[in-house]
C-alpha positions as CSV (number, residue, x, y, z in Angstrom):
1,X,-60.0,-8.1,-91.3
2,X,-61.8,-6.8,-94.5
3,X,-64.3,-5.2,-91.8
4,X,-62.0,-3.8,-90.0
5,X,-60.4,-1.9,-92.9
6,X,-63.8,-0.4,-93.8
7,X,-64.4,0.7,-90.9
8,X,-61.1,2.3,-90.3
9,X,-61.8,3.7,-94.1
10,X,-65.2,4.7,-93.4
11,X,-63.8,6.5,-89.8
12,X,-60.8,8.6,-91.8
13,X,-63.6,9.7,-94.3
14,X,-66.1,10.9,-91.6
15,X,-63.4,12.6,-89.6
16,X,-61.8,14.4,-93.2
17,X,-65.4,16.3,-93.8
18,X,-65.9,16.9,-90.1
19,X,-62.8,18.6,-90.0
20,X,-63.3,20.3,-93.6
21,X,-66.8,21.4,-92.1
22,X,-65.0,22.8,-89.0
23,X,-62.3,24.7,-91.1
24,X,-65.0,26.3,-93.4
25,X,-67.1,27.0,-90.5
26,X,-64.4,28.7,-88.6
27,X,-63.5,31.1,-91.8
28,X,-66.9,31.7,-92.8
29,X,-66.9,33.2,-88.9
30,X,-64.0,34.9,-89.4
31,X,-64.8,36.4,-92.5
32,X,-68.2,37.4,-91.5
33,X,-66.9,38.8,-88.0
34,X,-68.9,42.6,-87.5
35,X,-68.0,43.9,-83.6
36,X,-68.0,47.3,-83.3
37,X,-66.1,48.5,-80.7
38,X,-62.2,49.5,-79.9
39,X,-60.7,47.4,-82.8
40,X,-60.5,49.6,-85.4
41,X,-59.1,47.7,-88.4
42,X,-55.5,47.4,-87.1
43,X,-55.7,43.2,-87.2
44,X,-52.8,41.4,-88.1
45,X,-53.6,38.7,-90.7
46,X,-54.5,39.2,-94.2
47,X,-58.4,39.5,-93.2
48,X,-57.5,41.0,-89.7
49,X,-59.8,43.8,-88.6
50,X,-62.0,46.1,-89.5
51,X,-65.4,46.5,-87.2
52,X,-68.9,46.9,-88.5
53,X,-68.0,43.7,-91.5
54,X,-65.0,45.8,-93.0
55,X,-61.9,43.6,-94.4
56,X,-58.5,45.1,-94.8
57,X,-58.1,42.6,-97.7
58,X,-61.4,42.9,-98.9
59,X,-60.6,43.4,-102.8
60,X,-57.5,40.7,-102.5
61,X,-58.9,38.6,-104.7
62,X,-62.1,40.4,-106.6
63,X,-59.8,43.5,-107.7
64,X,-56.4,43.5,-106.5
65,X,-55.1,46.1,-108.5
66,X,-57.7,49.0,-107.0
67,X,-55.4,50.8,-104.8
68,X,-52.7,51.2,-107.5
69,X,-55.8,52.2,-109.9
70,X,-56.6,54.9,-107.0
71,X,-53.2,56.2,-106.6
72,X,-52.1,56.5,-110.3
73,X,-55.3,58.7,-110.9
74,X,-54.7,60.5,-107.7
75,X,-50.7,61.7,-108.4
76,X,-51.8,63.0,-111.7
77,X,-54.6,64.9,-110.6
78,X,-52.4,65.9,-107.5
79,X,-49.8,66.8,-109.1
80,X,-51.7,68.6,-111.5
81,X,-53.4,70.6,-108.7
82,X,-51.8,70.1,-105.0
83,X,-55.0,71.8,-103.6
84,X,-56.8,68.7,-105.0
85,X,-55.8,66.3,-102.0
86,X,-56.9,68.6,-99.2
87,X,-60.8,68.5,-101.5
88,X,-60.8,64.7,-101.1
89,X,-59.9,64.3,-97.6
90,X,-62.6,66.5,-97.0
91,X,-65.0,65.1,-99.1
92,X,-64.5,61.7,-97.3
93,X,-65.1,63.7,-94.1
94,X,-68.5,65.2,-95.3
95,X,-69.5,61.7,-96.5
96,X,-68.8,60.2,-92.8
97,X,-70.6,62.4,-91.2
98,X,-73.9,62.1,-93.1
99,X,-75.6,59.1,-93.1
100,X,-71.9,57.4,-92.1
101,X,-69.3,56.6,-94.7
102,X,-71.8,55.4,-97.7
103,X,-71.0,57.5,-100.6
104,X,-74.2,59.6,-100.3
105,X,-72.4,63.0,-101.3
106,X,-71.7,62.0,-104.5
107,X,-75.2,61.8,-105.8
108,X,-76.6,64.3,-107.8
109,X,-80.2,65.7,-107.9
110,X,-82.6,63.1,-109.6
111,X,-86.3,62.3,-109.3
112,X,-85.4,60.6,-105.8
113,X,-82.5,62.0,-104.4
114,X,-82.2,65.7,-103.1
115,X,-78.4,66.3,-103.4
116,X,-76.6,66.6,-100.7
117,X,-74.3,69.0,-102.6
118,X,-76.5,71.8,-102.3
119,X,-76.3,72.2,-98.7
120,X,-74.7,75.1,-96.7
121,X,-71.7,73.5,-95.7
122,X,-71.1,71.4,-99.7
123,X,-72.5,74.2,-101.7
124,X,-69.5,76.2,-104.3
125,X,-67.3,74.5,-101.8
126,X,-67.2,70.7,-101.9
127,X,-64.8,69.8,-104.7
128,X,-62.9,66.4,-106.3
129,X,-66.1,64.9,-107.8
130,X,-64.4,64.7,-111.5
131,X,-61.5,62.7,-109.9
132,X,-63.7,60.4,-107.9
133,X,-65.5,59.8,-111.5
134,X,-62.4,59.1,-113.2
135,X,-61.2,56.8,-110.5
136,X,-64.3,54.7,-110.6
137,X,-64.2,54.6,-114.7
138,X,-60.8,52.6,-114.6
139,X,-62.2,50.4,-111.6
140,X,-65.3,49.7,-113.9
141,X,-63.2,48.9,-116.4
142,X,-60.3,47.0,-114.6
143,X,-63.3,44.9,-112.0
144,X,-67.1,45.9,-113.4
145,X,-69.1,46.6,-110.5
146,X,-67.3,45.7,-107.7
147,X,-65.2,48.8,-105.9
148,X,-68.0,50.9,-104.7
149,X,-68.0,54.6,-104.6
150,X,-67.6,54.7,-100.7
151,X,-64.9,52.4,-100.9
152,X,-63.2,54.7,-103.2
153,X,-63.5,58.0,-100.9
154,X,-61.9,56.3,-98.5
155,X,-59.1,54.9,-100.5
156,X,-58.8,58.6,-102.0
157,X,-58.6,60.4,-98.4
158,X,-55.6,58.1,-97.4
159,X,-54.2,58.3,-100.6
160,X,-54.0,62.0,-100.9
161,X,-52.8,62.7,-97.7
162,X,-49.8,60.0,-98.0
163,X,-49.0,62.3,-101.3
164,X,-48.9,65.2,-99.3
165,X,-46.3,63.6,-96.8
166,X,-48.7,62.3,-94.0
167,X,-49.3,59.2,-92.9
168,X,-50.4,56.0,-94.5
169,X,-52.5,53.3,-92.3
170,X,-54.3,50.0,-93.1
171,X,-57.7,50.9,-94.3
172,X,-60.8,48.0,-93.9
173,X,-62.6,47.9,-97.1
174,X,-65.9,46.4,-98.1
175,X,-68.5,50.2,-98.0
176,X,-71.1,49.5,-99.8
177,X,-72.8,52.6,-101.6
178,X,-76.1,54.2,-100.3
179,X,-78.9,54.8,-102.3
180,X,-80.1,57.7,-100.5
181,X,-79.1,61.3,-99.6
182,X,-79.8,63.4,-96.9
183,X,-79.9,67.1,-97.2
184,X,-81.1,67.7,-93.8
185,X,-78.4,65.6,-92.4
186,X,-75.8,67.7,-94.1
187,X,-77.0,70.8,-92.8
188,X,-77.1,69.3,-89.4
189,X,-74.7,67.1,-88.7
190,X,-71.2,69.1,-90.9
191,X,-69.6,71.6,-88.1
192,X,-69.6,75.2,-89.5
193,X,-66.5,77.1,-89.8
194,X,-67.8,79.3,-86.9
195,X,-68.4,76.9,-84.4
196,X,-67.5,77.0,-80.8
197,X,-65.6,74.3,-78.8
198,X,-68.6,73.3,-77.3
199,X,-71.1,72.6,-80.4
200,X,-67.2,70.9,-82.3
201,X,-67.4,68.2,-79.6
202,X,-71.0,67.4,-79.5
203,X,-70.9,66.7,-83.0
204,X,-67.9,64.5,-83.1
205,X,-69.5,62.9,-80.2
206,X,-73.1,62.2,-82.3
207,X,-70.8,60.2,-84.9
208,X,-69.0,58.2,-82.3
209,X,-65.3,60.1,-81.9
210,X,-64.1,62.0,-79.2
211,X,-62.0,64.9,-78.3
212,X,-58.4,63.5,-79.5
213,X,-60.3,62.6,-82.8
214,X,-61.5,66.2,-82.8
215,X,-58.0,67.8,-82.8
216,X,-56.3,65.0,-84.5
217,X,-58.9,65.1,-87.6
218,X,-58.7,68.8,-87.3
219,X,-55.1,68.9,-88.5
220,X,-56.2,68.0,-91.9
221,X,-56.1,71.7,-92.4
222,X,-52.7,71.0,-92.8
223,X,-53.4,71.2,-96.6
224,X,-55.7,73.0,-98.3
225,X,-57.6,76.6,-98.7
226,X,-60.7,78.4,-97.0
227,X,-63.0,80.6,-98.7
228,X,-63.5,84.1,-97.3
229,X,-66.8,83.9,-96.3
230,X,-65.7,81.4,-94.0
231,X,-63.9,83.5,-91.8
232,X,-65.0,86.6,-92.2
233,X,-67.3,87.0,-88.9
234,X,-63.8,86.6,-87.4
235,X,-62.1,89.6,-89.6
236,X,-65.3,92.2,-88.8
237,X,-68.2,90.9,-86.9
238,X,-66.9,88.0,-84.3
239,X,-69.4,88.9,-81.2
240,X,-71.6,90.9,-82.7
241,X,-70.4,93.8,-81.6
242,X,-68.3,95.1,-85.4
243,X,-65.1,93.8,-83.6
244,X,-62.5,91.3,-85.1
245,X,-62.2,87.9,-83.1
246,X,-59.2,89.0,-80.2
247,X,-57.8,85.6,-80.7
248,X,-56.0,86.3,-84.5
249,X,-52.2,87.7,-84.1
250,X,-52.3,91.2,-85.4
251,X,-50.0,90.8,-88.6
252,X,-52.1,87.7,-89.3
253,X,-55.4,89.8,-89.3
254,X,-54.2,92.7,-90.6
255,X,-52.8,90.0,-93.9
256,X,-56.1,88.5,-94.0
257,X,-58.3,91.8,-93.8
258,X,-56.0,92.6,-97.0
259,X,-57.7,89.7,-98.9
260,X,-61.4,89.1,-97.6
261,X,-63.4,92.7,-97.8
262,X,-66.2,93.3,-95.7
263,X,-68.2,93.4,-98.4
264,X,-67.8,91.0,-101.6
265,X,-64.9,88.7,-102.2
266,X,-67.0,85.7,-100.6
267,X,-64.8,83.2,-102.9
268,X,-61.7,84.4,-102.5
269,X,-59.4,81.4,-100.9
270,X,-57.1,81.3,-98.2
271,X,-54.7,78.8,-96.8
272,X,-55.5,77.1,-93.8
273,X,-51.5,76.7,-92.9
274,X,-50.5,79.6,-94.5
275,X,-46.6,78.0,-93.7
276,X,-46.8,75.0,-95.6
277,X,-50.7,74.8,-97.6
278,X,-49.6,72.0,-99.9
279,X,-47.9,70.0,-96.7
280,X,-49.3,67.1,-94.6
281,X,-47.7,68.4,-91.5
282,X,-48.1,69.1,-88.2
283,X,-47.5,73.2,-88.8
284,X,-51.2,73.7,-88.4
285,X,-50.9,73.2,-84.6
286,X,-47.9,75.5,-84.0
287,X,-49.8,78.7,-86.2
288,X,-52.7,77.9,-83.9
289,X,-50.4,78.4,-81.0
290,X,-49.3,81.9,-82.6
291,X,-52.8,82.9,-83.0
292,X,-52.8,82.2,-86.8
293,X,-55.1,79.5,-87.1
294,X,-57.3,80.5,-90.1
295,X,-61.3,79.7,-89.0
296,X,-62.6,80.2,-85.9
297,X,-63.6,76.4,-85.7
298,X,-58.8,75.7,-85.9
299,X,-58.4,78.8,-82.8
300,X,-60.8,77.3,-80.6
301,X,-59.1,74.1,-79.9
302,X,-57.4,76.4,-77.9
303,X,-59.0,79.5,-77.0
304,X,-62.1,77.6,-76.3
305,X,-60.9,76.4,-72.4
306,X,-61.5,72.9,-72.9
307,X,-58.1,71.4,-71.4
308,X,-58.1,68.2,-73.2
309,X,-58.4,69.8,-76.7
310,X,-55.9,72.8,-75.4
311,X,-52.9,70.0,-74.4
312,X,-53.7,68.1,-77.7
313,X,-52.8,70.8,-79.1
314,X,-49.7,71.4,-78.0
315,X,-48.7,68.0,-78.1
316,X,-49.4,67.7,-81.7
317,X,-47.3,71.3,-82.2
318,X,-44.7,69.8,-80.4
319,X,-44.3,66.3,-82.1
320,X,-45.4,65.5,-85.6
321,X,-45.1,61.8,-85.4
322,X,-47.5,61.7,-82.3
323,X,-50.0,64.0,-84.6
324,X,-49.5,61.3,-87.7
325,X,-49.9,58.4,-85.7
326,X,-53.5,59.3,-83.9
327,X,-54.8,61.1,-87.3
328,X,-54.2,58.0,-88.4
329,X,-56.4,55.9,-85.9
330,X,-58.5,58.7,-86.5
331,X,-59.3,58.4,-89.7
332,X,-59.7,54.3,-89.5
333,X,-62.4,55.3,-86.4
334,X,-64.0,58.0,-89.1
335,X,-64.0,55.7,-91.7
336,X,-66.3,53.2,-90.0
337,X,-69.2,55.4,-89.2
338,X,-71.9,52.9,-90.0
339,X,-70.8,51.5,-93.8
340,X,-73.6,49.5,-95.2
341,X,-72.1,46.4,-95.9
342,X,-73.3,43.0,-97.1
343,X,-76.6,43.1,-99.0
344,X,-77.2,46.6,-97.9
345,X,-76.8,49.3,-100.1
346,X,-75.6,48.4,-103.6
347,X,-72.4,49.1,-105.8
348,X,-72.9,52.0,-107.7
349,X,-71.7,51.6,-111.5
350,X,-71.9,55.5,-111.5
351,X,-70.7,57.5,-108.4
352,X,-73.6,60.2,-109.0
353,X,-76.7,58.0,-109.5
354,X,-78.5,54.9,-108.2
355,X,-78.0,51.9,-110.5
């Protein structure tokens, strides 16, 4: 009977750590799950989602308090200066699309690192980097060296644009921070102000998103300004022939000619949505409809005869919530262009330098 027992004993005990084994293997699976593809961080679940090894829960339990560190930085410096949101959603786009989402455009110049802030498309132009620093000071000194710098970006972009009145959506953490920079990558791979329909698509297409990313994305010019040397080829010079673009609505134009010489004034700033500039909205899509969109990279989504872009378009003019629900799954898709995650990469105890 004694024999018995011990066996029985002996039988519970093997099957209690085959089963603990089993659990822990299952959850180290999940955890370590990294399938790019369609799902783009909308799991359910606590863990559920992200592709390429990025957690929506990521900092549950390292730093839990770094989105409310984010946002309390973010509404003073909003509030302080309403332009500031529309400089951090776009310094999260310039970030993306350079070497993917890994923090590279914050680094300054050093012995190793050619700045990506002194190419055509960042330089006198990219802003928020002050913010980003005193965002990441109070992480460092909430949770030392564990929200990285890319991490942060992203957190900032959604932030600001939920202050603005857009949309929120779950964002998968876990970016770890590059350190490299790419000059040559910035040059390339950021679309100019000046593009065509034609060159806007093939370089959303290099980083993976398509045409209803294109528009959708696009309509962060909901918010923010444009300097005049950005648009004005379109004012004097479209063609090369010393005539304005025949796509701007005359008042429009003849508003904007007012404020951007032909000579001089590269700096002075425009609104993108000259309705509603400090405004996550979907006004952006209904001035490009009247011929006011502000750069010639906003009028072609509809002048440029592509019908998918053209009817996005319109939809967006025509129903906000539509626009605020696909910027949304845009942005998730944007924000995981190949992170480094894992051992890749480090966590960057300063935003602007290697460790």
């Amino acid at each position: 009977m004694k024999q018995v027992s011990k066996d029985i004993e002996s039988s519970m005990a093997f099957f209690k750590v085959t089963t603990s084994l089993l659990l822990l293997t299952f959850l180290s699976a999940t955890l370590s799950l990294a399938h790019p593809g369609s799902n783009f961080g909308w799991g359910s679940g606590p863990f559920g989602g992200g592709s390429n090894g990025l957690l929506l829960q990521f900092y549950q339990f390292s730093c839990p308090q770094a989105d409310d560190i984010v946002m309390s930085v973010l509404e003073k410096a909003i509030a302080k200066e309403p332009r500031m949101a529309a400089s951090l959603l776009r310094l999260h786009f310039h970030d993306c699309f350079v070497q993917g989402c890994d923090a590279s455009v914050l680094l300054d110049d050093s012995a190793t690192i050619v700045s990506e802030k002194k190419s055509l498309p960042n330089r006198n132009s990219l802003r928020g980097f002050e913010v980003i620093d005193k965002i990441k000071a109070k992480l460092e000194e909430a949770c030392p060296q564990t929200v990285s710098c890319a991490d942060i970006v992203a957190m900032s972009a959604r932030g600001s644009t939920i202050l603005s009145g857009g949309p929120s959506w779950e964002l998968p953490l876990g970016r770890r921070d590059s350190k490299t920079a790419s000059l040559s990558g910035s040059n390339i791979n950021i679309p100019p102000p000046n593009s065509t329909i034609q060159n806007l698509i093939t370089l959303f297409n290099r980083q993976g998103l398509n045409e209803a990313d294109l528009v959708a994305l696009s309509g962060g010019h909901t918010i923010g300004v444009a300097r005049c040397v950005t648009f004005k080829q379109r004012l004097y010079n479209q063609n090369g022939n010393n005539q304005p673009d025949q796509t701007l609505e005359k008042n429009y134009y003849q508003g904007l000619k007012s404020v951007c010489p032909t000579t001089g004034g590269d700096n002075i700033i425009s609104p993108l949505d000259l309705a509603s500039p400090a405004r996550f909205d979907n006004t952006y899509f209904k001035l490009i409809l009247w011929g006011k969109g502000l750069l010639t990279s906003d009028q072609v989504l509809l002048s440029g005869n592509v019908d998918k872009t053209k009817a996005l378009v319109k939809a967006y003019a025509l129903d906000e919530a539509l626009f605020f629900e696909q910027f949304a799954k845009s942005m998730v898709k944007m924000g995981n262009i190949t992170p480094l995650t894992g051992f890749n990469g480090e966590v960057r105890k300063n935003c602007r330098r290697v460790n």
